[in-house]
Every structure is written in structure tokens, then in C-alpha cells.
N, C-alpha and C positions, 0 to 999 in steps of 0.2 A: 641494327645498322642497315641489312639489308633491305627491312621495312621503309626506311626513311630513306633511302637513297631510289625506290622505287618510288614512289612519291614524287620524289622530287623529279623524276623523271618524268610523271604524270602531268606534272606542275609545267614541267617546260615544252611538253608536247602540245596541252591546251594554250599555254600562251602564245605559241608559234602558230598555231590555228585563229585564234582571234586576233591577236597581230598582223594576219593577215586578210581575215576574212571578213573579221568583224566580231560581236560575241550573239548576236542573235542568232546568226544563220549558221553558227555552227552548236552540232546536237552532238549527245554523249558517242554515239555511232560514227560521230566523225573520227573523235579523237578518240577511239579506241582502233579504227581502222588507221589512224596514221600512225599509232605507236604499233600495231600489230598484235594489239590484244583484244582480248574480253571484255565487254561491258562490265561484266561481274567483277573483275579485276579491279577495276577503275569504283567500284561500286564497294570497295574493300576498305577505299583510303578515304572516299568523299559519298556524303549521302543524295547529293543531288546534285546538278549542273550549279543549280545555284551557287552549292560549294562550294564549288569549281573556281566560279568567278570570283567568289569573293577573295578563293588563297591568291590563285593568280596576281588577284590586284594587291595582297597583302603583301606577295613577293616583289612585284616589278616594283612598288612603291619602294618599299625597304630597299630595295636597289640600289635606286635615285637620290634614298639619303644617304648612305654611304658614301655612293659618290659627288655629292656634292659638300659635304661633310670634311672628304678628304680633299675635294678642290679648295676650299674655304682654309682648312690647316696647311694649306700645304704653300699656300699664298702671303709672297712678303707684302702685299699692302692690297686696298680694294679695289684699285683697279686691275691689277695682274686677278685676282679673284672674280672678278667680272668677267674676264678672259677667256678664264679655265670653266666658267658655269658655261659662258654661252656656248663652248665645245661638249660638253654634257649635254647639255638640252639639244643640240643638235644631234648628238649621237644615240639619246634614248626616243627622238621622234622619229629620225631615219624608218626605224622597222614598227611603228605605230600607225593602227591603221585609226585614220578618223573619226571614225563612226564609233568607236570604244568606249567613247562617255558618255555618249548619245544614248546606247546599246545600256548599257548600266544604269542612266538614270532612268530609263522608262520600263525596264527590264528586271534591275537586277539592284532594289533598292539597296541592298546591305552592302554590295560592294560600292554602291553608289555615296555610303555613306563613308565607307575608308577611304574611298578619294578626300570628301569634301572635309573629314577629319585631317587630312596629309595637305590640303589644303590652307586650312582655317589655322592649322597650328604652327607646323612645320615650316610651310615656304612664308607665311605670314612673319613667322620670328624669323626665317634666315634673310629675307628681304628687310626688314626693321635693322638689324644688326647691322647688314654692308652697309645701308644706306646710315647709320650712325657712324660705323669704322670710318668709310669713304669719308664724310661732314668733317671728321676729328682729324683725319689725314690732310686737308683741301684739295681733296683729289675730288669733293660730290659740293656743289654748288651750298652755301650755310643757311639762302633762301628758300630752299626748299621746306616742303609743308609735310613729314612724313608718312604722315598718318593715310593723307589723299593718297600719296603713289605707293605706299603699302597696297592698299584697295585696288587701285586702279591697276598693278600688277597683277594682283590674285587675279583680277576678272579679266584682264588682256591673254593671263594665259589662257585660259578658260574658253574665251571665244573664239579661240586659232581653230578648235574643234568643233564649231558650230558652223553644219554644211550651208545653213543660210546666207553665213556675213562671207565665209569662204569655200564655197562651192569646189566637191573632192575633184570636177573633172577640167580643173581651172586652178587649181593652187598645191603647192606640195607641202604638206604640214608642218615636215623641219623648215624647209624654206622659210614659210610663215613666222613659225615660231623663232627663227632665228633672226631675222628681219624683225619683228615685234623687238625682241629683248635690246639687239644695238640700236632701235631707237631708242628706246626706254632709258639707255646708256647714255645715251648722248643729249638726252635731255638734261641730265644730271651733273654732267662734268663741265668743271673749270674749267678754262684754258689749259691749266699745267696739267689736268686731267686728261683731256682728250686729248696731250701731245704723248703723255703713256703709254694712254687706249690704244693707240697709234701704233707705236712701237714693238708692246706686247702681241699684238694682231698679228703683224709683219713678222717677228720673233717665230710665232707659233706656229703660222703657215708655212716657214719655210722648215721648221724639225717637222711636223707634220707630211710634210711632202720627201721629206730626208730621212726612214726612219729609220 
């Protein structure tokens, strides 16, 4: 247990380094100086930085489903679920430094590839889903074409971290990212939709502010 709980401590010291610095520029020496330890320590649990990144991203991912897993059950209809994602995604870009995909895919293929697996699988079926629940409810317009804004989802989040389309010293990435998702919302809803969307927001913002 004590193995695994060091670890895991390993785990959240690197992520709080690259979350904030990036994953290139920071080397095994960082993150054995910001936990206080030994390289050789660190060299106990993982065999190389590579490693590193790849638990890292196997952890923060697994995260993100959980939590939006439990946003998703825990939602009486798709739009209050709409709601509760776009408060996740805001709160798991908050401490995401941008450059961390960037950093992975030309860097750090294997984790590069648990993204695009958590990707491809995960947000592609949980987007398919609302956007069918929302259709079946007429809270999501029944013209819509799903398949296009399945895609056009996956690759909208995806570009919020490309410092070309959003430049890091000119945009804030939750911002972005949140900004993205309520349009993407609002392209989608009915009238009696977006009087919800509406509701729910206001709803949320004021316990949020009240807690």
C-alpha cells in the first residue's frame, strides 16, 4: 500500500509540473527536486520520463471520465447534463498548461496516443450519446446531422490547444475551451432548449457562488 500511495504521489507531483510548465521543459531533476527526493526514487516506480508521461496522462484522463461520467448520471435530462460538462471542462482546463498536447505529440508518442485513444473512443461515444438523449428529449434540434458534429466536436477540442489558431499570450485555454463548448451548445438547441440552457446556467452560477 505504501508502494502505491508513493507513487501516486510521484504521479501528482509530475502532473503539477507539467500542468504548469509544460512536459518538455520539465526533466526527471525537476520533479524529484519538487517532491524532495531522489531521482533514483522516482526511478523505482517509472523507468523513464517517458513513463512518466504516459501514467500522468493515463491518470488525469481517467479523471475526466469519472467526472464526467458522474456529470452525465447524475443529470435529469441533456441539457442540465450539458451544464454540468461545461463546469468540468472548465475546471479541468483551469490548471492545464497548453502546450501539453503539443509537448506529447511530438515528444512523447505513447502518451500521445492515450489521448487520442480517450479521444477517439470515450468523448466520441459520450458526445454521440447526449446528442441522441438531447434529439429524443427536443431539448437538441432533430435536424441535426450527428455523425458531422460528433467530429467537428472531437477536433474543436483539440484546436483550443493549438498555440497557432490560439496564441498562449492572447487567450486563456479554459476560457477558450469554454467559450467553444456553449457555442457548440447553442447551435444545437431548440427554443424550449436553450430556455433550459438558460435556466440551468443562472441555477448553477448562483450555488456556485453560494457554496
Amino acid at each position: 500500500m505504501e508502494e502505491q500511495d508513493n507513487k501516486e504521489k510521484l504521479l501528482k507531483g509530475a502532473e503539477e509540473l507539467f500542468m504548469r510548465f509544460g512536459v518538455r521543459s520539465i526533466t526527471m531533476d525537476d520533479i524529484a527536486r519538487h517532491l524532495g527526493i531522489s531521482k533514483k526514487t522516482i526511478y523505482q516506480h517509472f523507468a523513464d520520463k517517458d513513463d512518466v508521461v504516459v501514467s500522468v496522462a493515463k491518470s488525469r484522463l481517467e479523471k475526466q471520465r469519472q467526472q464526467f461520467e458522474k456529470a452525465t448520471a447524475e443529470s435529469k435530462n441533456s441539457v442540465e447534463e450539458m451544464v454540468k460538462l461545461s463546469y468540468c471542462i472548465k475546471e479541468n482546463m483551469r490548471d492545464t498548461n497548453p502546450s501539453v498536447l503539443f509537448d506529447m505529440q511530438k515528444y512523447h508518442q505513447r502518451a500521445w496516443n492515450v489521448w487520442l485513444e480517450f479521444k477517439h473512443k470515450f468523448i466520441r461515444q459520450s458526445v454521440m450519446q447526449s446528442l441522441k438523449r438531447g434529439m429524443e428529449e427536443g431539448y437538441f434540434r432533430s435536424d441535426i446531422n450527428t455523425d458531422i458534429l460528433v467530429i467537428m466536436r472531437l477536433e474543436v477540442v483539440q484546436m483550443a490547444f493549438d498555440n497557432m489558431v490560439f496564441p498562449r499570450d492572447q487567450f486563456n485555454l479554459a476560457e477558450v475551451q469554454t467559450h467553444l463548448f456553449d457555442h457548440f451548445v447553442h447551435g444545437i438547441l431548440t427554443d424550449k432548449g436553450k430556455k433550459l440552457y438558460q435556466k440551468y446556467k443562472e441555477t448553477n452560477a448562483v450555488e456556485l457562488s453560494n457554496p
